[in-house]
PyMOL Python script that loads the backbone (N, CA, C, O; Angstrom):
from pymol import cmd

cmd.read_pdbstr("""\
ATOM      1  N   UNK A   1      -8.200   2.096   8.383  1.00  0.00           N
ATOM      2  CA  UNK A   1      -8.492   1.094   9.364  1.00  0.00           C
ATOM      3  C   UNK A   1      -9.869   0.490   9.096  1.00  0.00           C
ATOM      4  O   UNK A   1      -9.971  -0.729   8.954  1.00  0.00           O
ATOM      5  N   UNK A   2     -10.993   1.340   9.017  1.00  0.00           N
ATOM      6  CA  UNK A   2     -12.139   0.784   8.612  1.00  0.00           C
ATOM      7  C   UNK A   2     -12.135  -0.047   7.223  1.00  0.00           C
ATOM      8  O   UNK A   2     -12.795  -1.085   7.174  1.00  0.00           O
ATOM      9  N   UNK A   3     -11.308   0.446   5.944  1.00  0.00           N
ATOM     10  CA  UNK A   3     -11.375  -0.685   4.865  1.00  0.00           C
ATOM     11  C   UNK A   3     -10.385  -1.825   5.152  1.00  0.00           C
ATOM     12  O   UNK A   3     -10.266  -2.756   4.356  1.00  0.00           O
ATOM     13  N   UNK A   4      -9.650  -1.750   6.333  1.00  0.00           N
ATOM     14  CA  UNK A   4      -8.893  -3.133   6.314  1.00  0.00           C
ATOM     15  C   UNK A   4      -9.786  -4.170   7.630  1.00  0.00           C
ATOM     16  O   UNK A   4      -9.270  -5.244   7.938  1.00  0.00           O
ATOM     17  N   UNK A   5     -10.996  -3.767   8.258  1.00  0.00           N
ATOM     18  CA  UNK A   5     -11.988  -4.108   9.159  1.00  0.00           C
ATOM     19  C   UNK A   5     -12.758  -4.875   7.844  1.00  0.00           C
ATOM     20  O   UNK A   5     -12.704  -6.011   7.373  1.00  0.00           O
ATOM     21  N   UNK A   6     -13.638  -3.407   7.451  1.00  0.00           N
ATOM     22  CA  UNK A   6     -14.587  -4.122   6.702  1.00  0.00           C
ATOM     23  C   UNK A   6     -14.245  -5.450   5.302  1.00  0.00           C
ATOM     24  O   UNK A   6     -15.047  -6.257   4.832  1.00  0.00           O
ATOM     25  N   UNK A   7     -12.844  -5.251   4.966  1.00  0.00           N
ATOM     26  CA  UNK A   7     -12.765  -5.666   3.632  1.00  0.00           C
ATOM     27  C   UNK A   7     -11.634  -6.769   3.513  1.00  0.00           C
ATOM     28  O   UNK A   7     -11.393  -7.570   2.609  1.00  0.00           O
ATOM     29  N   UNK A   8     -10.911  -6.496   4.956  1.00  0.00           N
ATOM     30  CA  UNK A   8      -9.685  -7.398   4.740  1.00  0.00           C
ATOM     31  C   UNK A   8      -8.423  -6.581   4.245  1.00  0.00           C
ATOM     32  O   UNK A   8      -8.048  -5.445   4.535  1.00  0.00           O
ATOM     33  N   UNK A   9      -7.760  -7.781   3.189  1.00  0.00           N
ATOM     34  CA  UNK A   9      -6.703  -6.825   2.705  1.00  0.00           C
ATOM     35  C   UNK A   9      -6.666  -5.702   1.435  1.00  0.00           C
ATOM     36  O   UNK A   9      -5.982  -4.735   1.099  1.00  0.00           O
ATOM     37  N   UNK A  10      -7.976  -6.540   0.896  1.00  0.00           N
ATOM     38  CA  UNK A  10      -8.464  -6.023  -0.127  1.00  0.00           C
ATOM     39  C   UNK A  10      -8.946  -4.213   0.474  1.00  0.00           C
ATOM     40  O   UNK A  10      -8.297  -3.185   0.285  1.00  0.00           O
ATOM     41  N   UNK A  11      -9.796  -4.314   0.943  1.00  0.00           N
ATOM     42  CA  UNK A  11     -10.245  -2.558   1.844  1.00  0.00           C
ATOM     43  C   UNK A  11      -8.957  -1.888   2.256  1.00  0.00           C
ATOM     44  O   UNK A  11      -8.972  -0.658   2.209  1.00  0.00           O
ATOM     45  N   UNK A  12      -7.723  -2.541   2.694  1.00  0.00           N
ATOM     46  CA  UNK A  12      -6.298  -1.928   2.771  1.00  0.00           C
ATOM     47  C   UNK A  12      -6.063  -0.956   1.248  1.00  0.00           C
ATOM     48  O   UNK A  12      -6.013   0.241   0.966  1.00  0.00           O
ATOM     49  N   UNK A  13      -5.980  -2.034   0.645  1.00  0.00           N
ATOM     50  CA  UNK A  13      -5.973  -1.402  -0.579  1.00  0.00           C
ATOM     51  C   UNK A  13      -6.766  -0.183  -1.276  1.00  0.00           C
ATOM     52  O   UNK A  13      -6.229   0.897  -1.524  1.00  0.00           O
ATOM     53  N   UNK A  14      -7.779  -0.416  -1.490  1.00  0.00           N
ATOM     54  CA  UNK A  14      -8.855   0.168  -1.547  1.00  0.00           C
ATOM     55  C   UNK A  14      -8.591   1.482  -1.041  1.00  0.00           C
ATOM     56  O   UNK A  14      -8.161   2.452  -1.665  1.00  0.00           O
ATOM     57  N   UNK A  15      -8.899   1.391   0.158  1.00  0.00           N
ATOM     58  CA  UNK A  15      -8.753   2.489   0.784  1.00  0.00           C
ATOM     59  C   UNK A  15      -7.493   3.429   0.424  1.00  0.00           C
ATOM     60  O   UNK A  15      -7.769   4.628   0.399  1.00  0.00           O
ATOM     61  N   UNK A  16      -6.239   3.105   0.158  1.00  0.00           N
ATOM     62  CA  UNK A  16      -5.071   3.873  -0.055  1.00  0.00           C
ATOM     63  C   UNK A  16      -5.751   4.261  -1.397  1.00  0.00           C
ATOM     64  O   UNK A  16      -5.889   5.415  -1.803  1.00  0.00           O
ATOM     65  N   UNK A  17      -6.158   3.125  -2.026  1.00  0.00           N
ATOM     66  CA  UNK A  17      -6.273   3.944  -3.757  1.00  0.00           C
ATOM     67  C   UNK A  17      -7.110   5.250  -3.923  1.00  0.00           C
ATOM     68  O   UNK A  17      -7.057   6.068  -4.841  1.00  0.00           O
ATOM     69  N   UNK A  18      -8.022   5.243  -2.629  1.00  0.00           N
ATOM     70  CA  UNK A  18      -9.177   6.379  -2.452  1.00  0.00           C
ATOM     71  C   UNK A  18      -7.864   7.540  -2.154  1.00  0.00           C
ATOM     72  O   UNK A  18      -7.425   8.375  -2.945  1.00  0.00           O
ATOM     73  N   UNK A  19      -7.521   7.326  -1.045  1.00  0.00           N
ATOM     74  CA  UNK A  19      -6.779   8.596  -0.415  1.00  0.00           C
ATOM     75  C   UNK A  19      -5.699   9.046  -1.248  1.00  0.00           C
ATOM     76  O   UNK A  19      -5.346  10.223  -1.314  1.00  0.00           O
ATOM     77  N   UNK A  20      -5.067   7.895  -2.016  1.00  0.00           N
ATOM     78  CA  UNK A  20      -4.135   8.756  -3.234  1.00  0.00           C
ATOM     79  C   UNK A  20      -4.878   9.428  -4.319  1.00  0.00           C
ATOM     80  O   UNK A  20      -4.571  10.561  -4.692  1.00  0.00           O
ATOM     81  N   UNK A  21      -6.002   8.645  -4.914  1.00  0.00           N
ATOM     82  CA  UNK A  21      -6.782   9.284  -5.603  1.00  0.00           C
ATOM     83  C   UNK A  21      -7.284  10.835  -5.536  1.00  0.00           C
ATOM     84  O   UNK A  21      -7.336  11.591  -6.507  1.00  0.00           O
ATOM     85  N   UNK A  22      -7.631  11.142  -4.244  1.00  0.00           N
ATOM     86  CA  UNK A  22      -7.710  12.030  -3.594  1.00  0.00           C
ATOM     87  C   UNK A  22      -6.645  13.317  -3.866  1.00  0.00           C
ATOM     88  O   UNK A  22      -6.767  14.184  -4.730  1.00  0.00           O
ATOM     89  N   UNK A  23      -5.657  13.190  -2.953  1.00  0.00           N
ATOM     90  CA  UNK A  23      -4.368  13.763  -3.069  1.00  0.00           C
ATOM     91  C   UNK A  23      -3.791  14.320  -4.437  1.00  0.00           C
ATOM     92  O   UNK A  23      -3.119  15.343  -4.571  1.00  0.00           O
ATOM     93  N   UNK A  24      -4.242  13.329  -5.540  1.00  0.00           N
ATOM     94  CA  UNK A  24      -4.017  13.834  -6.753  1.00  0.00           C
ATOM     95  C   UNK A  24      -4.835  14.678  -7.639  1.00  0.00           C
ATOM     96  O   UNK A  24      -4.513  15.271  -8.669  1.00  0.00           O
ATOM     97  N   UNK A  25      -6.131  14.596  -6.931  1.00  0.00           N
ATOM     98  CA  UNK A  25      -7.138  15.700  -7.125  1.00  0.00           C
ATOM     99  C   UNK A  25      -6.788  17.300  -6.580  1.00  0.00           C
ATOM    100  O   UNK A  25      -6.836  18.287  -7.315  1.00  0.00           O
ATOM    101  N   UNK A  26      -6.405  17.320  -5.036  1.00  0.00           N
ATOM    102  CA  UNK A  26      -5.896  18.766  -4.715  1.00  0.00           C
ATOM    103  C   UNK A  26      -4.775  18.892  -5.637  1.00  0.00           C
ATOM    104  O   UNK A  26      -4.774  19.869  -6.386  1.00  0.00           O
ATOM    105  N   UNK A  27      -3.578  17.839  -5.709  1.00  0.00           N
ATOM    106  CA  UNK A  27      -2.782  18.813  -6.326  1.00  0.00           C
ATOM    107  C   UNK A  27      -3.091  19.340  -7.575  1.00  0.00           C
ATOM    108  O   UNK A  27      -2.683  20.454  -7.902  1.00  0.00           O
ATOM    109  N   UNK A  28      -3.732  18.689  -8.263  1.00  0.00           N
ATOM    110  CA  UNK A  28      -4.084  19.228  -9.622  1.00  0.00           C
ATOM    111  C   UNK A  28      -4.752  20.691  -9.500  1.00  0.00           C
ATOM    112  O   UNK A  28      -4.458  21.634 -10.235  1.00  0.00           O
ATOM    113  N   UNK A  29      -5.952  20.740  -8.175  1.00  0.00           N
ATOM    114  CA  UNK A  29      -6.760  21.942  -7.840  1.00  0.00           C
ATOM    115  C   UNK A  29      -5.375  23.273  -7.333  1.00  0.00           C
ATOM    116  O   UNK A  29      -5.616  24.478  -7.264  1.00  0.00           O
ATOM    117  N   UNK A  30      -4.112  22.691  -7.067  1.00  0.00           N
ATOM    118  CA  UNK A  30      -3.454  23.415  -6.808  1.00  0.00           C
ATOM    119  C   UNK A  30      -2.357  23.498  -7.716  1.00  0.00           C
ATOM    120  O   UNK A  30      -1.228  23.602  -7.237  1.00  0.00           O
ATOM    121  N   UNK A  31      -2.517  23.468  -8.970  1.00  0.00           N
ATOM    122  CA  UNK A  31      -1.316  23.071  -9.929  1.00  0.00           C
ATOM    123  C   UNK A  31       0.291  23.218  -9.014  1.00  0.00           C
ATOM    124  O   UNK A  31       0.978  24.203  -8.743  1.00  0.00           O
ATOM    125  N   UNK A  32       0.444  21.850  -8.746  1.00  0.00           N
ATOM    126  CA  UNK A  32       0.911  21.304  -8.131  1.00  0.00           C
ATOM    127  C   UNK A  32       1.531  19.861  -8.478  1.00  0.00           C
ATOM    128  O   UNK A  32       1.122  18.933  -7.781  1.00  0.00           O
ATOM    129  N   UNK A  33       2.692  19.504  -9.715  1.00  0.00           N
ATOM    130  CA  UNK A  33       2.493  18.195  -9.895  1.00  0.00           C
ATOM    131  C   UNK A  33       3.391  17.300  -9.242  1.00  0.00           C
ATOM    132  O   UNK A  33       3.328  16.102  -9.517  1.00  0.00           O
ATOM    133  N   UNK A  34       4.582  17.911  -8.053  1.00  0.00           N
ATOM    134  CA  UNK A  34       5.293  17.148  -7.281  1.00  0.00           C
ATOM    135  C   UNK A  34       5.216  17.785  -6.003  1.00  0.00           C
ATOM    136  O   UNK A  34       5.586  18.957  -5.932  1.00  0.00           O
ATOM    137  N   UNK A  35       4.676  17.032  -4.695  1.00  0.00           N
ATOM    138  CA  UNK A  35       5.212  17.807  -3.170  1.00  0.00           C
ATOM    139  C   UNK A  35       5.900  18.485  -2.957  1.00  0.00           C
ATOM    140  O   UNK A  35       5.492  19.377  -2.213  1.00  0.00           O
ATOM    141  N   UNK A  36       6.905  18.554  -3.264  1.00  0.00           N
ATOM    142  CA  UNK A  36       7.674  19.367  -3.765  1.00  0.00           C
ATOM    143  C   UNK A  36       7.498  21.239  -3.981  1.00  0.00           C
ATOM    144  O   UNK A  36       8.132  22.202  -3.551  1.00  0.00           O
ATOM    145  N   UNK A  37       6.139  21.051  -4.986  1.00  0.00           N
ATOM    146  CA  UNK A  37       5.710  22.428  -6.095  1.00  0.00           C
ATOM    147  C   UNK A  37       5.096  23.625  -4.534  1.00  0.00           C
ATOM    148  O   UNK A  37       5.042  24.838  -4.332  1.00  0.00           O
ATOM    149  N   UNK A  38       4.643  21.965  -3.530  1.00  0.00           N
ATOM    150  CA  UNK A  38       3.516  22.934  -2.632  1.00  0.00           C
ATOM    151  C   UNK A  38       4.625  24.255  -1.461  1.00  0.00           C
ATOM    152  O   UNK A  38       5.630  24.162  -0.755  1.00  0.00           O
ATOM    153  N   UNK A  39       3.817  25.177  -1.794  1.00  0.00           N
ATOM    154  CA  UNK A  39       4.647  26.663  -0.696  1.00  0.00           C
ATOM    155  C   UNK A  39       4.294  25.822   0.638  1.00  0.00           C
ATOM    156  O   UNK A  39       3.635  24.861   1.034  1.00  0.00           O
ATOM    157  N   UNK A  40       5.050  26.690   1.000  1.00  0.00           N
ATOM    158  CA  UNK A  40       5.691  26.305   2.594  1.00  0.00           C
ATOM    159  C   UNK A  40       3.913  26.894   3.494  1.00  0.00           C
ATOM    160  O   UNK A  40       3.566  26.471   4.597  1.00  0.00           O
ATOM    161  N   UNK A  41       3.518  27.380   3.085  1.00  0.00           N
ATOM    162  CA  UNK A  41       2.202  27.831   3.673  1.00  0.00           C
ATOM    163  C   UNK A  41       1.177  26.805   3.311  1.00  0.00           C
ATOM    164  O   UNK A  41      -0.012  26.900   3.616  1.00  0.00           O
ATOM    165  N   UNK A  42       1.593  26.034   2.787  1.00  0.00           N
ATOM    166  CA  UNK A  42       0.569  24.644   2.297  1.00  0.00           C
ATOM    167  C   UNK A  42       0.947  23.275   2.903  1.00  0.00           C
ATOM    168  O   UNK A  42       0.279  22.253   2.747  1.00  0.00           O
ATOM    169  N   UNK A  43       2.154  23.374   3.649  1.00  0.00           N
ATOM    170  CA  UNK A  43       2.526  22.074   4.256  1.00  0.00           C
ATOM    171  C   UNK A  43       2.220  22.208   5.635  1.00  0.00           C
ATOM    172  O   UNK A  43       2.426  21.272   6.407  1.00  0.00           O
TER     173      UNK A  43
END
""", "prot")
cmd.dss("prot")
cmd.show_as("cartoon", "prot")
cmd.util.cbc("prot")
cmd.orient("prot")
């Protein structure tokens, strides 16, 4: 919400690319390469 405030549609964007970016960092920290991989104690 704040990158689609500050930035428009562009900060929409942005912002998802952060939070997927993200997401693909734990799973890696959790060798983890599909939602799927994660135990039921991780969802």
């Amino acid at each position: 919400m704040y990158g689609v405030s500050a930035l428009g549609k562009k900060g929409g964007n942005h912002t998802i690319s952060l939070l997927k970016t993200e997401l693909q960092q734990v799973m890696e920290q959790l060798c983890c390469e599909k939602t799927t991989d994660f135990s039921k104690y991780l969802i």
